[in-house]
DSSP file (Angstrom, degrees, kcal/mol; ACC not computed):
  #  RESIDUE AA STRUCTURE BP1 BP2  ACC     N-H-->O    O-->H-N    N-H-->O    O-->H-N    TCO  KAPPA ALPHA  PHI   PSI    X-CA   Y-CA   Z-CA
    1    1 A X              0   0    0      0, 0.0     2,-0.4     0, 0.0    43,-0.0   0.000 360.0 360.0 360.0 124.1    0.0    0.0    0.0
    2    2 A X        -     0   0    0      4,-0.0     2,-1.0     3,-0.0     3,-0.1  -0.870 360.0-155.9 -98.9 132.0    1.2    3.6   -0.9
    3    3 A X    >   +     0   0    0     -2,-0.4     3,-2.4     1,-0.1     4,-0.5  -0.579  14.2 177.9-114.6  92.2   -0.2    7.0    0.3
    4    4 A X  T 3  S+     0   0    0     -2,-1.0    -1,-0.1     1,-0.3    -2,-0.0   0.610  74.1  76.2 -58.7  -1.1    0.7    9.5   -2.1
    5    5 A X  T 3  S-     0   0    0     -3,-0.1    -1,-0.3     1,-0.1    -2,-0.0   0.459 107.4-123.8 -95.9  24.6   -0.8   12.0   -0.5
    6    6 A X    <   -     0   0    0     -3,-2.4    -2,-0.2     1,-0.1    -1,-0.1   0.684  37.8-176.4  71.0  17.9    2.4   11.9    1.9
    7    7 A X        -     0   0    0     -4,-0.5     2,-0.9     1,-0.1    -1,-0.1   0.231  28.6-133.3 -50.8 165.8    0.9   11.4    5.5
    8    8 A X        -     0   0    0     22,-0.2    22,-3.2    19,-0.1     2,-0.6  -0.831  27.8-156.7-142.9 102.9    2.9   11.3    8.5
    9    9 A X  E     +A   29   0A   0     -2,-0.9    20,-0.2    20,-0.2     3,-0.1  -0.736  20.4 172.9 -92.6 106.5    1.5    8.5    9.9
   10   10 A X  E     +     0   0A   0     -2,-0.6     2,-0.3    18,-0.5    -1,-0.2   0.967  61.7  24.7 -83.5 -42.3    1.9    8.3   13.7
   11   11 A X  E     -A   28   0A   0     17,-0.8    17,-2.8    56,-0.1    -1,-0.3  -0.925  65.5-170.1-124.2 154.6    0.1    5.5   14.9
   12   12 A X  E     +A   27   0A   0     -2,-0.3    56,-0.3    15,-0.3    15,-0.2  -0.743   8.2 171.2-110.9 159.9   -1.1    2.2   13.4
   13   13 A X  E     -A   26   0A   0     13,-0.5    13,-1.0    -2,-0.2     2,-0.2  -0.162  14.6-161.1 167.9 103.7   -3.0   -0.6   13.8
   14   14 A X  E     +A   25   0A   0     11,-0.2    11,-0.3    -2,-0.1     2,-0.2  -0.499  34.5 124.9 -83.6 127.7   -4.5   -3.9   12.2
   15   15 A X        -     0   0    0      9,-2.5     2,-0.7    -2,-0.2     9,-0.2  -0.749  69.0 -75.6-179.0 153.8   -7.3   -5.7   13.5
   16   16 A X    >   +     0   0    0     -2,-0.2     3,-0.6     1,-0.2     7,-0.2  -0.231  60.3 153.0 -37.5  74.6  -10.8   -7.1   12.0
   17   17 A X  T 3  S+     0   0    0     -2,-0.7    -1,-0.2     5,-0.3    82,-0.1   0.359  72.5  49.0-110.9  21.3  -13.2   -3.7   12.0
   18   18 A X  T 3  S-     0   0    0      4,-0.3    -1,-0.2    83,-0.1    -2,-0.1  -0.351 109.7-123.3-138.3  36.9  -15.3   -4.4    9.6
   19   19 A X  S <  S+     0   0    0     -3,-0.6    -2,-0.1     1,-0.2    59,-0.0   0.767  75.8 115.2   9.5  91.5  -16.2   -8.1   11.0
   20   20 A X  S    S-     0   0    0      2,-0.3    -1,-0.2    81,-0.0     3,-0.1   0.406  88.6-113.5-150.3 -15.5  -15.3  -10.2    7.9
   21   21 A X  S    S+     0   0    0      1,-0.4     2,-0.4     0, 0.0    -2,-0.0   0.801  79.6 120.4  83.9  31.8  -12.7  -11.8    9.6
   22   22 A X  S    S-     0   0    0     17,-0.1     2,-0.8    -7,-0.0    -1,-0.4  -0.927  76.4-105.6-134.3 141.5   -9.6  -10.1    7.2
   23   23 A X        -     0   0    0     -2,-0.4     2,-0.3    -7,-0.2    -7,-0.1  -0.685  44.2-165.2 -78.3  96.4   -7.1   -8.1    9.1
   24   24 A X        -     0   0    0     -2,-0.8    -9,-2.5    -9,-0.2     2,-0.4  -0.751  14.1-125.0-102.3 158.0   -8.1   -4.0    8.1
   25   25 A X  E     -AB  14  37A   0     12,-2.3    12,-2.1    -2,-0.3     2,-0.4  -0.869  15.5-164.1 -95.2 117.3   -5.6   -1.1    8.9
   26   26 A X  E     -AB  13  36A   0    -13,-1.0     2,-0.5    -2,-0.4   -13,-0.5  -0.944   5.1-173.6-115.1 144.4   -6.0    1.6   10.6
   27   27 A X  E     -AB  12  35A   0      8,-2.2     8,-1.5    -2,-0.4     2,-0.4  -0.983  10.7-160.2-131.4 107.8   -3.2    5.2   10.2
   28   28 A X  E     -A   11   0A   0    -17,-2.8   -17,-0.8    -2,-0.5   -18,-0.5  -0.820  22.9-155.2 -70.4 135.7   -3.8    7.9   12.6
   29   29 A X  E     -A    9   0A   0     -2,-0.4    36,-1.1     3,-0.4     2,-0.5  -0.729  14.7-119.5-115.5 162.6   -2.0   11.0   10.8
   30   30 A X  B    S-D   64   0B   0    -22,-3.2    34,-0.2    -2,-0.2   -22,-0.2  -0.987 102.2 -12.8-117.7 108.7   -0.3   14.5   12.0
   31   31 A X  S    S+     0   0    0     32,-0.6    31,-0.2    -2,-0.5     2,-0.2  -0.138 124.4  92.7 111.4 -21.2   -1.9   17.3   10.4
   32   32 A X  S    S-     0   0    0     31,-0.3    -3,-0.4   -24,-0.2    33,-0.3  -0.557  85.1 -90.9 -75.2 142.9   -3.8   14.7    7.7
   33   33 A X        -     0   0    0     -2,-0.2    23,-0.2    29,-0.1    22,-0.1  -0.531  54.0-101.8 -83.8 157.8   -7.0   13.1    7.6
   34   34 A X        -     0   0    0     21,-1.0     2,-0.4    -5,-0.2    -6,-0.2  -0.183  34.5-127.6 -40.2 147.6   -6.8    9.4    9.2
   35   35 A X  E     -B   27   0A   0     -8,-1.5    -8,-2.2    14,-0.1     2,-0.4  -0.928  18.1-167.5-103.2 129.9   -6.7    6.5    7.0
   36   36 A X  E     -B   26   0A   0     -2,-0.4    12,-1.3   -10,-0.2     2,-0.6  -0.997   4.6-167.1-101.8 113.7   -8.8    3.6    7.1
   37   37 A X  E     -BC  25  47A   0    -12,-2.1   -12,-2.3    -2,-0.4     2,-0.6  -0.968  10.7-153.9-119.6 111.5   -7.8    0.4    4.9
   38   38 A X  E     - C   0  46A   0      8,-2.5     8,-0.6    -2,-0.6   -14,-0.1  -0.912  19.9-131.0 -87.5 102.6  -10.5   -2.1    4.5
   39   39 A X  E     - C   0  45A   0     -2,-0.6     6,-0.2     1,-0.2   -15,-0.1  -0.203  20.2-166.3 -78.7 126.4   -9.1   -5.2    4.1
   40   40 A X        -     0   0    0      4,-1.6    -1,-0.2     1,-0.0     5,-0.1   0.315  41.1-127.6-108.7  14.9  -11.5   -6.4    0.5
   41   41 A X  S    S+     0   0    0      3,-0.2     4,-0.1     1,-0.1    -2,-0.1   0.718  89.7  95.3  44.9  33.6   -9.9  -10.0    1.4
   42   42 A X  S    S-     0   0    0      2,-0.6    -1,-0.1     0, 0.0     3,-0.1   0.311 114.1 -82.1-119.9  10.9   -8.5  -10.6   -2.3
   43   43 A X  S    S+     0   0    0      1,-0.3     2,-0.3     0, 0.0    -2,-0.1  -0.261 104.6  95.5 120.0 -32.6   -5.0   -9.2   -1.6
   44   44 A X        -     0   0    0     -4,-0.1    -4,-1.6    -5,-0.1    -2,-0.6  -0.726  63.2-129.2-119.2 168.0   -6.0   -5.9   -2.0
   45   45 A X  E     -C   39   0A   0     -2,-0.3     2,-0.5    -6,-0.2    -6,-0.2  -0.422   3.9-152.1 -99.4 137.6   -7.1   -2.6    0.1
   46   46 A X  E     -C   38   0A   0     -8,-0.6    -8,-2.5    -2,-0.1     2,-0.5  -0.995  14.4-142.3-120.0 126.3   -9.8   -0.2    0.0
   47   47 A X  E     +C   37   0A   0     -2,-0.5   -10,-0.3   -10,-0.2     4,-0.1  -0.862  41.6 142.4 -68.2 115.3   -9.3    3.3    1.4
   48   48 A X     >  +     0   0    0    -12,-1.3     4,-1.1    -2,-0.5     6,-0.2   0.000  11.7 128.1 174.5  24.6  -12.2    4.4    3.0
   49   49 A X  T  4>S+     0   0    0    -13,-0.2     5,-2.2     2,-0.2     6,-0.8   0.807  90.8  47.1 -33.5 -46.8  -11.4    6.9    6.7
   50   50 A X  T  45S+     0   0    0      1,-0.4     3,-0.3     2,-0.2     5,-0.2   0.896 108.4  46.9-105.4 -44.0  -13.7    9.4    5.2
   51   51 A X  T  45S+     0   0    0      1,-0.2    -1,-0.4     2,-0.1    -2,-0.2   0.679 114.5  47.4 -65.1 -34.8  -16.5    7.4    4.2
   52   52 A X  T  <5S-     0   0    0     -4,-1.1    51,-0.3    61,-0.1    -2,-0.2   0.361 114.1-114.2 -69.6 -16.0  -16.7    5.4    7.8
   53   53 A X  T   5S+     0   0    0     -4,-0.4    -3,-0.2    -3,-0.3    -2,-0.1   0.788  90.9 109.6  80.0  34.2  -16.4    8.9    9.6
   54   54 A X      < +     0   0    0     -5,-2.2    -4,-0.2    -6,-0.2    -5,-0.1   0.491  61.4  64.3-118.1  14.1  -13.0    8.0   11.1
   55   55 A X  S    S+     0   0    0     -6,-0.8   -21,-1.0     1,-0.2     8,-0.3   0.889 103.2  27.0-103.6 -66.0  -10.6   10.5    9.0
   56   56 A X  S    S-     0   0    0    -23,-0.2    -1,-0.2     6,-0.1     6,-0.2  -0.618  77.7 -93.7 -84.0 141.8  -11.9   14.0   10.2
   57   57 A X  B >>  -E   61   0C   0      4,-2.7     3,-3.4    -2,-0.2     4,-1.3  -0.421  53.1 -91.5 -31.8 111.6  -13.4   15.9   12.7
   58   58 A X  T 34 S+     0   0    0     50,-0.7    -1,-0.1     1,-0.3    51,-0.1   0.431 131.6  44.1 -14.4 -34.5  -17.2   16.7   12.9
   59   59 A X  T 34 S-     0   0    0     -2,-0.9    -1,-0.3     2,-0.1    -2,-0.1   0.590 121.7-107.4 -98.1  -6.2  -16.3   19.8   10.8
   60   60 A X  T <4 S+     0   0    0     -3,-3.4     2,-0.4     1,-0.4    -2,-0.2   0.824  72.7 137.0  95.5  27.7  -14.2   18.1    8.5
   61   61 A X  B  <  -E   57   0C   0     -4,-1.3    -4,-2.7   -29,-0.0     2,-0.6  -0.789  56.7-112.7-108.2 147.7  -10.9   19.4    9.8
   62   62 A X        -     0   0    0     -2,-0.4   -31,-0.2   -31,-0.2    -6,-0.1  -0.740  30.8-150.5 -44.2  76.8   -7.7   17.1   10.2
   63   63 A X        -     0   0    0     -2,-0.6     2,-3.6    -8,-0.3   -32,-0.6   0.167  31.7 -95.7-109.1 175.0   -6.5   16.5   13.9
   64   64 A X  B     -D   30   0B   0    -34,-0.2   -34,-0.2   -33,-0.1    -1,-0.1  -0.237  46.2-157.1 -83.2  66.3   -2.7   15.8   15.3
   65   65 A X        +     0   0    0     -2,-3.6    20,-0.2   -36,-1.1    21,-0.2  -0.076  29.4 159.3 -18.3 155.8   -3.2   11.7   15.3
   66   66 A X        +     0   0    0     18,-1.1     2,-0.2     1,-0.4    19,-0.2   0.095  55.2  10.0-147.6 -41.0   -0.6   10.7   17.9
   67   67 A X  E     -F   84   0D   0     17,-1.1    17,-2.2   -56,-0.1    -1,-0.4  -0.983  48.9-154.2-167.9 145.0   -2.0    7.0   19.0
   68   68 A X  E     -F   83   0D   0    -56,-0.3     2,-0.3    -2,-0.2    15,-0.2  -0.592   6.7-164.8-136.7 168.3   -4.4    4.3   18.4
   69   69 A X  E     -F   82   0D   0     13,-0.8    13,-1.0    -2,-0.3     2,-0.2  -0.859   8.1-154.5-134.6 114.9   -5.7    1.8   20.8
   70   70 A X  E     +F   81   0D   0     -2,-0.3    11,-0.2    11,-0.2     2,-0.1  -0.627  40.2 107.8 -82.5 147.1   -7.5   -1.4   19.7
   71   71 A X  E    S-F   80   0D   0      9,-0.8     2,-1.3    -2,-0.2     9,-0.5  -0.233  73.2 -91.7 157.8 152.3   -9.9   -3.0   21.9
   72   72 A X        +     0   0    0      1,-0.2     7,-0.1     7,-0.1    25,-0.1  -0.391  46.3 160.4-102.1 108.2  -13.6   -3.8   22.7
   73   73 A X  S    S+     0   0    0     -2,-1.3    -1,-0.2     1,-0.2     6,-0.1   0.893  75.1  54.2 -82.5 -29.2  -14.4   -0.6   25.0
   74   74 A X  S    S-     0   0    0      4,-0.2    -1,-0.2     0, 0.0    -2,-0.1   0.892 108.1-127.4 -73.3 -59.3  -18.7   -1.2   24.4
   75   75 A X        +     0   0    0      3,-0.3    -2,-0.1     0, 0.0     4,-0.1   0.768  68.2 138.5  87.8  28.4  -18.0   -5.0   25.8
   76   76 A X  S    S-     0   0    0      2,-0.4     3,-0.1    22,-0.1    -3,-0.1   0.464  81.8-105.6 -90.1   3.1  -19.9   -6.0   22.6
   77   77 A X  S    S+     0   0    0      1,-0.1     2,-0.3    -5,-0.0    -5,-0.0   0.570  88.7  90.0  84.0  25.9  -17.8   -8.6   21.8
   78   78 A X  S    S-     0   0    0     20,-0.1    -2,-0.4    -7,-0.0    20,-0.3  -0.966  79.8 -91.5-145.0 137.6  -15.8   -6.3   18.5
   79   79 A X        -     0   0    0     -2,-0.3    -7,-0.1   -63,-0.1   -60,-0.1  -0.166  37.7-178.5 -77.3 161.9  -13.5   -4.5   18.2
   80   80 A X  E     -F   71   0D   0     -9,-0.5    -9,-0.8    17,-0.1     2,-0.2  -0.274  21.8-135.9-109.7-174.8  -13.6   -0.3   18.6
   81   81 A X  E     -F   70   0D   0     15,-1.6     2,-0.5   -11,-0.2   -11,-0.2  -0.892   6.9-158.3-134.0 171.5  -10.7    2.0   18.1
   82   82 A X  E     -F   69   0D   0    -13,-1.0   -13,-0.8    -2,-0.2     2,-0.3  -0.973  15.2-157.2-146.6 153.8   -9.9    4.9   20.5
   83   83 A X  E     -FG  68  94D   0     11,-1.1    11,-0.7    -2,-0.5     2,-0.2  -0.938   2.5-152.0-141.4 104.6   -7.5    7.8   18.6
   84   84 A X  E     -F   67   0D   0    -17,-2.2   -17,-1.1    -2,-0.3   -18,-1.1  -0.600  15.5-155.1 -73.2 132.5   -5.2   10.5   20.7
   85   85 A X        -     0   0    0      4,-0.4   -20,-0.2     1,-0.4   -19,-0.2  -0.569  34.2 -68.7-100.7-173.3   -4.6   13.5   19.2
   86   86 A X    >   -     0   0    0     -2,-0.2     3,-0.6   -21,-0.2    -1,-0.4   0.224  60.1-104.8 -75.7-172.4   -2.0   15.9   19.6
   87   87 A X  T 3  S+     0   0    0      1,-0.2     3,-0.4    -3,-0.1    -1,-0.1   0.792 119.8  55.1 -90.5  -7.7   -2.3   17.6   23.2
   88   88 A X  T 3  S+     0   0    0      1,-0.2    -1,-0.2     2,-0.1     3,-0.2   0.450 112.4  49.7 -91.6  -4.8   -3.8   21.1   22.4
   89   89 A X    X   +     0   0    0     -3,-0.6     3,-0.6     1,-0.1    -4,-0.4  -0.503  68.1 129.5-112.0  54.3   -6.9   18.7   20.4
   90   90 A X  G >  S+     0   0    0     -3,-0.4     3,-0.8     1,-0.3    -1,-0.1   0.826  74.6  57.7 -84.4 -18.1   -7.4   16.3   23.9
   91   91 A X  G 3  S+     0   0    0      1,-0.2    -1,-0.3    -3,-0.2    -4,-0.1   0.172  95.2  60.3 -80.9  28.1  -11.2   17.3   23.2
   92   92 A X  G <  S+     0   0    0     -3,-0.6    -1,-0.2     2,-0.0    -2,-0.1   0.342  72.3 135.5-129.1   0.5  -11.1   16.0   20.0
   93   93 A X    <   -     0   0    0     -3,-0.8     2,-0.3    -4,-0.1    -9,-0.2  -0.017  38.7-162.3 -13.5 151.2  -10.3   12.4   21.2
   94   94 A X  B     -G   83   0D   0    -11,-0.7   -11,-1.1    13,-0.1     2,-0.7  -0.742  14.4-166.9-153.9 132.0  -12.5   10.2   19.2
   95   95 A X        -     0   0    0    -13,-0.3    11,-2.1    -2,-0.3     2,-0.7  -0.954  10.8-154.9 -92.1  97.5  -13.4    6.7   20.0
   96   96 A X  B     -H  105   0E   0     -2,-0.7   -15,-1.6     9,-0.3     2,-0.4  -0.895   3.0-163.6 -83.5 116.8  -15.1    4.4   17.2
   97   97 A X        -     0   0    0      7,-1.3     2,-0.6    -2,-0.7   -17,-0.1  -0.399  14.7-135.8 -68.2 126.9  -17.1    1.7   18.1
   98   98 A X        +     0   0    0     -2,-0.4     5,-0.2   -20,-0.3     2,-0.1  -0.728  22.9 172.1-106.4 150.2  -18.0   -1.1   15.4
   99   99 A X  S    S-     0   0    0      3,-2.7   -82,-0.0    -2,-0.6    -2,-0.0  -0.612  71.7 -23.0-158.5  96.3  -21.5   -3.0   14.4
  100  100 A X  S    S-     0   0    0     -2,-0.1     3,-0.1     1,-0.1    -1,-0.1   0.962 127.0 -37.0  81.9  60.2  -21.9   -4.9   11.9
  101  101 A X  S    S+     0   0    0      1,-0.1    14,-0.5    13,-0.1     2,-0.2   0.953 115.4  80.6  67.7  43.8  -19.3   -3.9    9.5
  102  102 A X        -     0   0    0     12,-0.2    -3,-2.7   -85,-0.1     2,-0.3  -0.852  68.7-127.1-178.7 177.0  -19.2    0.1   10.0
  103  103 A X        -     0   0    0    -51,-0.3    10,-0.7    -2,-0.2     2,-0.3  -0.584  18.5-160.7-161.4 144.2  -17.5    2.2   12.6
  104  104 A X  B     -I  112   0F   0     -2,-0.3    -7,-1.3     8,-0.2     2,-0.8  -0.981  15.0-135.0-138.0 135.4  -19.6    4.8   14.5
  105  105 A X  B   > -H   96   0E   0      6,-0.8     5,-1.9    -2,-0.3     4,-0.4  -0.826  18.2-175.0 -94.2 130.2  -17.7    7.7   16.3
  106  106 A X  T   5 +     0   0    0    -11,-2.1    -1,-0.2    -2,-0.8   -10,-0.1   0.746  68.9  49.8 -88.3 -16.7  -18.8    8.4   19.6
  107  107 A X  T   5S-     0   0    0    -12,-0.6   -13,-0.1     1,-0.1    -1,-0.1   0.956 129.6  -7.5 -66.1 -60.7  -16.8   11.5   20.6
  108  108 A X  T   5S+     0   0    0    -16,-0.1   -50,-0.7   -13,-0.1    -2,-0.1   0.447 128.3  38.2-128.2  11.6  -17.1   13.9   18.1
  109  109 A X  T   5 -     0   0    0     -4,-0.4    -3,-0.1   -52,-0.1     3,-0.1   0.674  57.0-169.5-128.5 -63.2  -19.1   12.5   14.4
  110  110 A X      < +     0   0    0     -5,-1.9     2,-0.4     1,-0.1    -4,-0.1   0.574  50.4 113.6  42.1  23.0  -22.1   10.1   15.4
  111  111 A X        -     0   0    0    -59,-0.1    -6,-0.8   -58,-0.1     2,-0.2  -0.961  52.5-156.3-124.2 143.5  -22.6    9.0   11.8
  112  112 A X  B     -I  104   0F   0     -2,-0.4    -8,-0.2    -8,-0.2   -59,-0.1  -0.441   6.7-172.3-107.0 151.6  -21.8    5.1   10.5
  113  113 A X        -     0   0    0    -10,-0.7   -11,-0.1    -2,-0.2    -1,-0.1   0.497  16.0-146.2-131.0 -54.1  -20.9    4.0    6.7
  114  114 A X              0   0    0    -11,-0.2   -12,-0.2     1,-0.0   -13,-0.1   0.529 360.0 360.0  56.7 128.2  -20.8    0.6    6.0
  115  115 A X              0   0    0    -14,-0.5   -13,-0.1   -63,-0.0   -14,-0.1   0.249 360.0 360.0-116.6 360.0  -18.1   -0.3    3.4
């Protein structure tokens, strides 16, 4: 996978977020929106942060990614992501939860896509 659009990808992190049971990517970025890589479980990748609500902020601005955390914070039995920004954005924290193949943000979006 290449990102031409140059990100400066701070944190990473692979795990099943679109339950399908294929290993998807996720790139928190500094100053860029987040990347989402849906794994399409034929070799190859689908980009698709923006459309899942997990590359930008409720207004559509970029935050300072710093760190990702994997893990099932709900206690629904999938796994969410939780995303640190930089420290002058700690209110722009954003947590997504997954159900059924789409990613909901609870902090700062509230909107699902299904990919």
């Amino acid at each position: 996978m290449a990102d031409e659009r140059g990100s400066f990808g701070l944190g990473a992190a692979w795990s099943d977020l679109d339950d399908d049971s294929d290993q998807d990517l996720y790139v928190a970025n500094d100053t860029q929106p987040n990347l989402l890589y849906w794994n399409q479980g034929d070799g190859t990748f689908k980009e698709a942060g923006l459309l899942a609500g997990a590359a930008v902020d409720a207004n559509g601005k970029a935050r300072g990614g710093m760190g990702i955390a994997v893990g099932d914070y709900d206690n629904d039995g999938r796994f969410d992501l939780s995303v640190t920004n930089f420290s002058d954005e700690a209110g722009e924290d954003c947590a997504c939860s997954q159900s059924g193949g789409s990613l909901t943000a609870s902090k700062n979006r509230g909107k699902s896509a299904r990919i």
